[in-house]
C-alpha positions as CSV (number, residue, x, y, z in Angstrom):
1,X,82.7,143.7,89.0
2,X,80.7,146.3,91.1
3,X,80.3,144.6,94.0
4,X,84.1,142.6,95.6
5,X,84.3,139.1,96.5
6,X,84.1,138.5,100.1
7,X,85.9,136.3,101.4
8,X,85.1,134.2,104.6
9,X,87.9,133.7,107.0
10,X,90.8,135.3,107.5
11,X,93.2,132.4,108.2
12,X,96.0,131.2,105.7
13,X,93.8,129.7,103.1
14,X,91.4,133.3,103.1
15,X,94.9,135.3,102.8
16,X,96.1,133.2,100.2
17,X,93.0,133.5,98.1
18,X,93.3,137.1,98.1
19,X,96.7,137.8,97.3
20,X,96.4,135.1,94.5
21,X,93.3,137.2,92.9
22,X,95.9,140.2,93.5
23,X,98.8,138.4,91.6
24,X,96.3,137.4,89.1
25,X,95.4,141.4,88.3
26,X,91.8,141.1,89.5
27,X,91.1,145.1,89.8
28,X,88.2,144.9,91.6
29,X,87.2,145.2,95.4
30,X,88.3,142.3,97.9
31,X,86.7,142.2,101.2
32,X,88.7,139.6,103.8
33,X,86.3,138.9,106.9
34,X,87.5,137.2,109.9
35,X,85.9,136.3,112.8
36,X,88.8,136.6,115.1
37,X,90.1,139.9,116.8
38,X,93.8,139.2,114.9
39,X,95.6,139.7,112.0
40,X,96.0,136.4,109.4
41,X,98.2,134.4,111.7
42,X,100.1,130.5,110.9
43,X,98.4,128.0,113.1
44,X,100.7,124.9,113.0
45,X,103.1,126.2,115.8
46,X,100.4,126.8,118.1
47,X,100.4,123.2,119.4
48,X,104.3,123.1,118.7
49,X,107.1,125.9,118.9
50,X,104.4,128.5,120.1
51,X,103.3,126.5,123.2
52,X,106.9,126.0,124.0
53,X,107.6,129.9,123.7
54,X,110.4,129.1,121.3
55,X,108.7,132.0,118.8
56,X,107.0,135.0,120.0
57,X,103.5,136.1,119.0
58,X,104.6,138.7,116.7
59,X,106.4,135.7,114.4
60,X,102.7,134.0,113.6
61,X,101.6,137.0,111.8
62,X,101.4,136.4,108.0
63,X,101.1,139.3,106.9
64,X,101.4,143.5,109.2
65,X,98.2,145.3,108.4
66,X,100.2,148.3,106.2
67,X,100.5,144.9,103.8
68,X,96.8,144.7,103.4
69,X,96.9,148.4,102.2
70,X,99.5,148.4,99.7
71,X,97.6,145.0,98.1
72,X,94.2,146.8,98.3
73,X,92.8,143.9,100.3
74,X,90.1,145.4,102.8
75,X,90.5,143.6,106.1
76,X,88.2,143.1,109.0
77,X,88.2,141.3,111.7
78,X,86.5,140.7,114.7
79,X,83.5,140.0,111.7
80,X,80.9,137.1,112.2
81,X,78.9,136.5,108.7
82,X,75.6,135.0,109.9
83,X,74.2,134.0,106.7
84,X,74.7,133.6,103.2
85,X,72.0,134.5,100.5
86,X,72.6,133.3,97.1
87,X,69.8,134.5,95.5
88,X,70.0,138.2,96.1
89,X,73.9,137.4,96.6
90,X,74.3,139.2,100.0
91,X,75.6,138.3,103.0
92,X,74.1,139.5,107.0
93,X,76.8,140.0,109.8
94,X,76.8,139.6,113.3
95,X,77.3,143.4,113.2
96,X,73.7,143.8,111.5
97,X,75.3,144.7,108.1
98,X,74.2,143.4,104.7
99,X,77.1,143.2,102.5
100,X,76.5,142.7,98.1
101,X,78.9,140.0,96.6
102,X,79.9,139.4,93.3
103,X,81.5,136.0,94.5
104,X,82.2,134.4,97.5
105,X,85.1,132.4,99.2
106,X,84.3,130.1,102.2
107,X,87.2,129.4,103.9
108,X,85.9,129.3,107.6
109,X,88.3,126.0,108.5
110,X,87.3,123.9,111.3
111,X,86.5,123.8,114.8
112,X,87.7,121.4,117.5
113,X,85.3,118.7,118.5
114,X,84.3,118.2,122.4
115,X,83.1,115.2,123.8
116,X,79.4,114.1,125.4
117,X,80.9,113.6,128.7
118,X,80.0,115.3,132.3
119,X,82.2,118.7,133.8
120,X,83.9,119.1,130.1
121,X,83.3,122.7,130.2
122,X,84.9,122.9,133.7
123,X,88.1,125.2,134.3
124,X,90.9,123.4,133.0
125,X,90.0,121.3,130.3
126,X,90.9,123.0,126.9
127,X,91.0,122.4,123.1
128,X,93.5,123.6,120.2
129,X,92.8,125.4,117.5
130,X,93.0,128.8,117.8
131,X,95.1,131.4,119.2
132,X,93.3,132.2,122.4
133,X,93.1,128.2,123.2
134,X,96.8,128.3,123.4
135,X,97.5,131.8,125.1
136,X,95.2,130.1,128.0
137,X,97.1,126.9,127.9
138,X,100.3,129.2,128.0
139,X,99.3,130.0,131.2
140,X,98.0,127.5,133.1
141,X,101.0,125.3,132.3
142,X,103.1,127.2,134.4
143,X,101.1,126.0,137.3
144,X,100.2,122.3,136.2
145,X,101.3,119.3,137.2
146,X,99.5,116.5,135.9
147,X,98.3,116.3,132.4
148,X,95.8,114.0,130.8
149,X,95.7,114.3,126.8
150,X,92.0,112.5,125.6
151,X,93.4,111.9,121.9
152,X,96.5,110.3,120.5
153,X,96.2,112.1,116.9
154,X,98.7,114.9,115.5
155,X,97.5,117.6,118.2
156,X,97.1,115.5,121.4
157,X,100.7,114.6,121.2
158,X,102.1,117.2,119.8
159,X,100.9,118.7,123.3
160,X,101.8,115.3,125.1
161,X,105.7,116.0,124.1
162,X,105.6,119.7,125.0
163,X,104.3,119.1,128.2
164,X,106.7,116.3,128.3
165,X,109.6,119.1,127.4
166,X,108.4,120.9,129.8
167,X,108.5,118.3,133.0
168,X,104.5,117.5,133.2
169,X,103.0,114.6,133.9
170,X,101.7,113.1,130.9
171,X,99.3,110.8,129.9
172,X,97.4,110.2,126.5
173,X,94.2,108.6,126.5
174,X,93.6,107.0,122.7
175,X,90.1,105.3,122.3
176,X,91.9,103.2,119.2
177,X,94.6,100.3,119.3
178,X,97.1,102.6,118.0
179,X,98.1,106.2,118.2
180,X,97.4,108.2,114.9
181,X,95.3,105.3,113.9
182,X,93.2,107.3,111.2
183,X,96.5,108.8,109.3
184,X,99.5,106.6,109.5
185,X,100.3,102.9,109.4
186,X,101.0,101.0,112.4
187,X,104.4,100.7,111.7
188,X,104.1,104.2,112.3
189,X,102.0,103.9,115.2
190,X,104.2,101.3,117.4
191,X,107.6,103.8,116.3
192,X,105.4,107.3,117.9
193,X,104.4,105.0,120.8
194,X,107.8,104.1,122.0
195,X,109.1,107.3,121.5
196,X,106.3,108.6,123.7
197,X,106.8,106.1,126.6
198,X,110.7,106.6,126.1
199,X,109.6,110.5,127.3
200,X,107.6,109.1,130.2
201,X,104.2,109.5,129.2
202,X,101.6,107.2,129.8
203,X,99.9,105.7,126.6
204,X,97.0,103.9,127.9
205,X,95.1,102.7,124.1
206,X,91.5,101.1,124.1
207,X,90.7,103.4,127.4
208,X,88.1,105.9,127.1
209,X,87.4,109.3,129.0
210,X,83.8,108.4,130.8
211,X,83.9,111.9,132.6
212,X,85.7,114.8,133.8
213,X,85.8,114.9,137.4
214,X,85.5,118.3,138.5
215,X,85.3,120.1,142.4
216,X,84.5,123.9,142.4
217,X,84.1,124.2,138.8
218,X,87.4,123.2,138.1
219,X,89.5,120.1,136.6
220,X,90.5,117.2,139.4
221,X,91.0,114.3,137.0
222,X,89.3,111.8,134.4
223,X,87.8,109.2,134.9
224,X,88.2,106.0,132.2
225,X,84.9,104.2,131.3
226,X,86.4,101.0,133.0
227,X,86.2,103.3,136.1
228,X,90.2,104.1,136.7
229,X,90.3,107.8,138.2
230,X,93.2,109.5,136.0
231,X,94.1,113.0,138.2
232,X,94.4,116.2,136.5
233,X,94.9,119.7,136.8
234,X,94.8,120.4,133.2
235,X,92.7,118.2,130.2
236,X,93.5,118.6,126.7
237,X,90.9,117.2,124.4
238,X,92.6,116.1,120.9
239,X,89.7,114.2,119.6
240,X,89.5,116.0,116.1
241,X,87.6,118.5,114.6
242,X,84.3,119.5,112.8
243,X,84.0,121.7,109.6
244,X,82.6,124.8,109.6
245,X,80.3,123.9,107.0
246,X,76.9,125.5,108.4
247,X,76.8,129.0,106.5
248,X,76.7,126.5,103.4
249,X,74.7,124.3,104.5
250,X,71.6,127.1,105.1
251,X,72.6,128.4,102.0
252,X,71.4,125.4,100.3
253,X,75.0,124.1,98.8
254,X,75.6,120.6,99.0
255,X,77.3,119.4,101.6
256,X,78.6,115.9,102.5
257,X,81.0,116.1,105.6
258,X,82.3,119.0,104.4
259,X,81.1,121.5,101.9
260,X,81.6,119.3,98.5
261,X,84.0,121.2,96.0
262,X,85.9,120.3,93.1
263,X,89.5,120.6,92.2
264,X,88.9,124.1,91.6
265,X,87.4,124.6,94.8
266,X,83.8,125.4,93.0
267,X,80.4,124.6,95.3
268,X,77.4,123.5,93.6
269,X,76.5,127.6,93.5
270,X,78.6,129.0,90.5
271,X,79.3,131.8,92.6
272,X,80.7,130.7,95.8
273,X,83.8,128.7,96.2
274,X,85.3,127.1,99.3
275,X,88.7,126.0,100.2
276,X,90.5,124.5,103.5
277,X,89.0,122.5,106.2
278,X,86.1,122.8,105.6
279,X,85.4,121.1,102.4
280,X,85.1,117.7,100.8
281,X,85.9,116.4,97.4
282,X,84.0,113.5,95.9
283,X,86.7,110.5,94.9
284,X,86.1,107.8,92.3
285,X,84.6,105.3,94.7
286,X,81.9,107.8,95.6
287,X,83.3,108.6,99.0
288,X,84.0,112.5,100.2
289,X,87.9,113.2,101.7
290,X,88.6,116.0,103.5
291,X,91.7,117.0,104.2
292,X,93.0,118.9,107.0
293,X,96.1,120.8,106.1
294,X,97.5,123.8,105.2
295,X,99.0,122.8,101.8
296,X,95.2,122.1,101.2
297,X,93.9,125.4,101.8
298,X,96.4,127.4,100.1
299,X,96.8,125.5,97.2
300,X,92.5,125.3,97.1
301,X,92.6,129.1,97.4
302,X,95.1,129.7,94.2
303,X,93.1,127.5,92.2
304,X,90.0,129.2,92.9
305,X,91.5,132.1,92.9
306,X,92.9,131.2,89.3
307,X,89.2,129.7,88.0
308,X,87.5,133.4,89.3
309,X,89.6,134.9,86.8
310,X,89.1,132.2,83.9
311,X,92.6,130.4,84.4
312,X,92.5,126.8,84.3
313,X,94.7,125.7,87.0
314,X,93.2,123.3,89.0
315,X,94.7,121.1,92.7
316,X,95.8,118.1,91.5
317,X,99.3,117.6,93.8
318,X,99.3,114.7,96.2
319,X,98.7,116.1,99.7
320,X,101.2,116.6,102.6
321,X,101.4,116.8,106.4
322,X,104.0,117.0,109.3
323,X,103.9,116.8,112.7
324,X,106.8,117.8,115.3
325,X,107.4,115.9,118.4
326,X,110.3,115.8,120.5
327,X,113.3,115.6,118.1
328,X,111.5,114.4,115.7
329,X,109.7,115.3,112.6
330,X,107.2,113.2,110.6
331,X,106.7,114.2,106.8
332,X,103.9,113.0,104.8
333,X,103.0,112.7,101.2
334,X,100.3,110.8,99.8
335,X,97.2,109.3,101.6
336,X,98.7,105.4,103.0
337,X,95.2,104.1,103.6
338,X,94.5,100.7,101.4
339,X,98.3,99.7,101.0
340,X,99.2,96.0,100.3
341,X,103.1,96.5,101.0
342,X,105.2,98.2,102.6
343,X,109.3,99.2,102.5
344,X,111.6,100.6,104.6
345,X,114.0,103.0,103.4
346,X,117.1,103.6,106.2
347,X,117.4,102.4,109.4
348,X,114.9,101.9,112.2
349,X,117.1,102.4,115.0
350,X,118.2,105.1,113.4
351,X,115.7,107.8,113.9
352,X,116.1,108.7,110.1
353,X,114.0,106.4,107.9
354,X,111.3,106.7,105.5
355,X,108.4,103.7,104.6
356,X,107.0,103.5,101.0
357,X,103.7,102.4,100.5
358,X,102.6,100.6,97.8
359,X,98.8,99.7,96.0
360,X,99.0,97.1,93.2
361,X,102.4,97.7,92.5
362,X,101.9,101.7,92.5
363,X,103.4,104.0,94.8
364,X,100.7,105.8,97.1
365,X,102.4,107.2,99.7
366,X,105.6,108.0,102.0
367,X,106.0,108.7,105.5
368,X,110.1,110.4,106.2
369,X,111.0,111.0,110.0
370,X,114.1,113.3,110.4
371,X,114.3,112.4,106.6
372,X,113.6,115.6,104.5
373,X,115.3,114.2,101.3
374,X,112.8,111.1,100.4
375,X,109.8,113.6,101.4
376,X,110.7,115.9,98.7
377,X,111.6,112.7,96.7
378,X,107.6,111.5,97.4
379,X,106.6,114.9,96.5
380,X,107.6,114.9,93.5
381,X,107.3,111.2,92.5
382,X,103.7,111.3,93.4
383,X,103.0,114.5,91.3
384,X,103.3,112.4,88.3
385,X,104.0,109.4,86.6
386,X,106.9,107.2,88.3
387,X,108.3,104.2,88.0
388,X,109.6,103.4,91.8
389,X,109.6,99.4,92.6
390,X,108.9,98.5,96.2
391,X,112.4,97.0,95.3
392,X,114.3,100.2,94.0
393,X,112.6,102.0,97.5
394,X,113.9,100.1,99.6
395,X,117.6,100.4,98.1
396,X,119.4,103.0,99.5
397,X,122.1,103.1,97.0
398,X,119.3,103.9,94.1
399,X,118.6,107.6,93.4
400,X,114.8,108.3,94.1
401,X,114.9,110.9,91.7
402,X,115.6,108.7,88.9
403,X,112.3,106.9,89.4
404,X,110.1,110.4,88.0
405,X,108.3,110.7,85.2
């Protein structure tokens, strides 16, 4: 190839795409653009260990810049592209360039959504998703005292029990009946509840944030829709996120939520390819699902990385999550949405327990807290054909393992 394939993003699914052309002996030029003034960093413990100190800056580095060297990888960063055009296949940077690709690889992730309310771009109120969000959150913690979290997904109380940890005043706005409403069951739901209110925070569900009551450009409080005045020296908005979809989008791929890809991560252009965030695949019932995780943008990238080269090695493994808070660590496999039963595996007092759900008879999904062993159990059961029993799950003297294949 005479011109490289540029890549677009530098975050853990960009990386991964070009170290997997590497280990696949592509010879030619790979350019990694990111948009950011960093190196390729792990985001996960930003709302988490990172927030909490409990792991220095240095330690989210993926890779030290002598690595991009040795692999032959050009990096820059600090590099906006601006445009995308697929019929002279070139791309324009904020910087004025016009770079020549060969092929390209979207991977520019997601972006946290805000919300349509007055004073939300006041001092004080903040998002996660990057870096810089949580160096300034660093900060300002030190001095707050009351925190309202507008969110009760994976983020907002991730930051609802290190505030907690760190002797805030918490509480968590959820517009929903239940926290987490959109990824785990309610089982699930009631369990992260309790643990929250046994930390002291405030769960107020069904409430809504109406508006951010500022003075002097900077946070005082929010105020509920049903008119309650919540103060606040610090506002955390967990309300999800958008994909980064618009460089495809103007490039005329088609785009439905998400830029629509297959299992190879292919766009409807044979010549660009997207992975992470910011895509959507099409399933059988002719809905899009996108999936927000890091398995999903590594393993995207190594396919596509794999299908640039001519290997056939598509994504086909069920999809994981996790979430840390407090002592406790969630584990997901599987998507839980549409189940007709459900087991418990362990003990519900005992803070070590997993739930199997079930769809027609068929295993779909499992959600492990503080219970490692039935996650890599679901893992591997729903990577293939099994034979688990809403019976046999629920048995804690039978070996998961002997349910696979």
């Amino acid at each position: 190839m005479s011109r490289p394939i540029v890549i677009i993003g530098a975050g853990q699914g960009g990386l991964q795409a070009a170290e997997s052309l590497r280990s696949a002996k592509f010879e030619g030029s790979i350019l990694l653009l990111g948009d950011e003034k960093y190196l390729p960093y792990n985001r996960p413990p930003l709302s988490k260990a990172f927030l909490l100190r409990e792991c220095e800056r240095d330690q989210l580095t993926i890779r030290q810049a002598p690595v991009f060297e040795k692999k032959r990888i050009t990096l820059e960063t600090g590099v906006r592209v601006e445009k995308i055009d697929p019929g002279n296949h070139t791309l324009m940077c904020n910087d004025g360039r016009t770079i020549g690709y060969e092929k390209v690889i979207i991977a520019t992730g997601s972006r946290a959504r805000s919300l349509p309310i007055a004073n939300v771009d006041v001092e004080g109120v903040h998002c996660i998703r990057t870096l810089d969000d949580t160096l300034k959150i660093q900060a300002e913690l030190e001095t707050t005292k009351n925190l309202v979290v507008v969110g009760g997904g994976f983020i907002g109380l991730e930051m609802a029990a290190v505030a907690r940890k760190l002797g805030k005043v918490v509480t968590v706005v959820e517009f929903a009946d239940r926290l987490m409403a959109r990824v785990v069951s309610p089982m699930i739901s009631d369990y992260y509840k309790n643990i929250h209110e046994s930390h002291g925070v405030d769960v107020r569900l069904n409430a809504q944030a109406g508006e951010i009551i500022a003075k002097d450009g900077c946070v005082q409080g929010v105020k509920l829709s049903d008119g309650e005045e919540l103060p606040a020296d610090m506002v955390v908005l967990g309300v999800g996120v958008r994909p980064n979809q618009e460089l495809a989008q103007e490039a005329g791929l088609i785009c439905e939520g998400g830029i629509v890809i297959d299992h190879k991560g292919r766009t409807s252009d044979p010549d660009i390819y997207a992975i992470g965030d910011c895509t959507a695949q099409k399933l059988s019932d002719g809905s899009f699902l996108r999936l927000e995780s890091v398995q999903n943008a590594v393993e995207l990238a190594k396919a596509a990385a794999n299908d640039i080269m001519g290997n056939d090695k598509p994504f086909v493994a069920a999809p994981w999550f996790w979430s840390d808070q407090y002592d406790v660590t969630l584990q997901m496999v599987g998507l839980s949405g549409g189940y007709d039963t459900a087991v418990l595996r362990g003990d519900l007092g005992s803070a070590s327990f997993s739930y199997f759900y079930f769809k027609q008879g068929s295993l779909i999904a499992v959600d492990s807290l503080n219970q490692s062993s039935d996650h890599m159990a679901g893992r591997k059961l729903l990577g293939g054909a099994n034979s688990l029993t809403p019976d046999t799950a629920q048995d804690l003297s039978y070996n998961l393992r002997d349910a696979i294949g």
